[in-house]
C-alpha positions in Angstrom: 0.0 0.0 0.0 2.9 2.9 0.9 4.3 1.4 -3.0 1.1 3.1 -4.4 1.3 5.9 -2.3 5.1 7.3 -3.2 4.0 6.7 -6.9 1.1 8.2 -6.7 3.1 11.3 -4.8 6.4 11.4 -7.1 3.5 11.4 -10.3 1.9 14.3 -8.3 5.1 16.1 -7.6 5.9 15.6 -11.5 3.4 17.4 -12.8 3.0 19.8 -9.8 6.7 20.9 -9.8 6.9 22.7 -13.2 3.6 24.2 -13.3 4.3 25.9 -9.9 7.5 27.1 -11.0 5.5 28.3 -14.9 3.2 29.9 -12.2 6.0 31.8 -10.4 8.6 32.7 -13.2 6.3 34.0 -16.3 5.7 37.6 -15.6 9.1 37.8 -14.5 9.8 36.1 -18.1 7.4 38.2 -19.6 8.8 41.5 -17.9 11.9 41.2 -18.8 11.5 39.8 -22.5 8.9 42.3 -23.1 8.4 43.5 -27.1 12.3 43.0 -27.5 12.2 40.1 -30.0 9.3 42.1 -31.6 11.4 44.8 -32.5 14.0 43.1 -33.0 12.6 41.4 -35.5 10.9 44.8 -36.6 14.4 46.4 -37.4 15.3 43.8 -39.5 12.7 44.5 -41.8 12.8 48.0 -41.6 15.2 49.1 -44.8 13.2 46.2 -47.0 11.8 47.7 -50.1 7.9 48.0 -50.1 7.1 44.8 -52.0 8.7 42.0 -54.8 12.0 41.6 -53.1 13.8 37.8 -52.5 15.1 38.0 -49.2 18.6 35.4 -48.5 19.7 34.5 -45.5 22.0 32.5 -44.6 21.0 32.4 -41.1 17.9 30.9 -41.0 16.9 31.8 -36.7 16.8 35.0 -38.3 15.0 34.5 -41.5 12.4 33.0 -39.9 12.0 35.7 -37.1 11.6 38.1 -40.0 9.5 35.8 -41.6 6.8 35.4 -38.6 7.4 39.2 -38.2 6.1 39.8 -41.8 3.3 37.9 -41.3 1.9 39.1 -38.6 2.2 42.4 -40.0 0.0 41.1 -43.4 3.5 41.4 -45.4 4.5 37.8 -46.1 3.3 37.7 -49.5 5.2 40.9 -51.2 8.3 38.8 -49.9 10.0 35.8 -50.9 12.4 34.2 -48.2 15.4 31.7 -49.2 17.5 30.2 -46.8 20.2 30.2 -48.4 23.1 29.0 -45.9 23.2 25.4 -45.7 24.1 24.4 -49.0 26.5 26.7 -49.3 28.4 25.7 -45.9 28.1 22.3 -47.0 30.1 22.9 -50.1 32.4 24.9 -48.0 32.8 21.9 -45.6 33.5 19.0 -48.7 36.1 21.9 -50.5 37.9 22.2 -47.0 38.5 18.2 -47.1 40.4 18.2 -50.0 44.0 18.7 -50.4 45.4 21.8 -51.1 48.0 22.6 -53.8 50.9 22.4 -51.6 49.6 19.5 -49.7 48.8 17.7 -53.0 51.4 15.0 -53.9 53.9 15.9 -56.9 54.8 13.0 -58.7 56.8 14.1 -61.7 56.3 13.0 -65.2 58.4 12.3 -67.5 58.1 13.8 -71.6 57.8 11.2 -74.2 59.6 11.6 -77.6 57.7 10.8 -80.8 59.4 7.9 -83.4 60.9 11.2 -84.8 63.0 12.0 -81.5 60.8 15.1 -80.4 
């Protein structure tokens, strides 16, 4: 019987636990956040022409902030976004594997001459 009664209060304490500490900490969260990521996001599309531009990023935390940002404000559709980072590091990533020029083995040849001796 006390089996069932310390599962019953570690399940309780389980889901108890985090919501009293959700409870207690968001308006401190929410205080000190604030609209920050809001204008953060709001001065990244502030110099974007007014409509029919492609947007690259190659960071795409912020491309999508700017993205949700655009659509919140009715403004998604004048824009199109490309992430345009990933492909381009991994091209970076298989170039950096391969041997340089000076780490690149020599290996010296040697001219042939032609049945006329040239």
């Amino acid at each position: 019987m006390s089996n069932v009664a310390v599962t019953s209060a570690v399940w309780v304490l389980l889901v108890l636990a985090p919501a009293a500490l959700i409870y207690r900490n968001l308006p401190q969260i929410r205080t000190t956040n604030g609209n920050l990521l809001r204008e953060y996001a709001a001065s990244l599309g502030h110099g974007l022409p007014p409509r029919g531009a492609v947007l690259f990023s190659d960071d795409p935390r912020r491309l999508l902030l700017l993205q949700f940002w655009m659509s919140q404000n009715g403004r998604s559709d004048d824009y199109l976004f490309v992430e345009s980072g990933g492909e381009h590091k991994q091209q970076a990533a298989h170039l950096s594997r391969l041997p340089s020029v000076s780490e690149a083995p020599i290996r010296p040849t040697l001219a042939r001459r032609g049945p006329e001796g040239i």
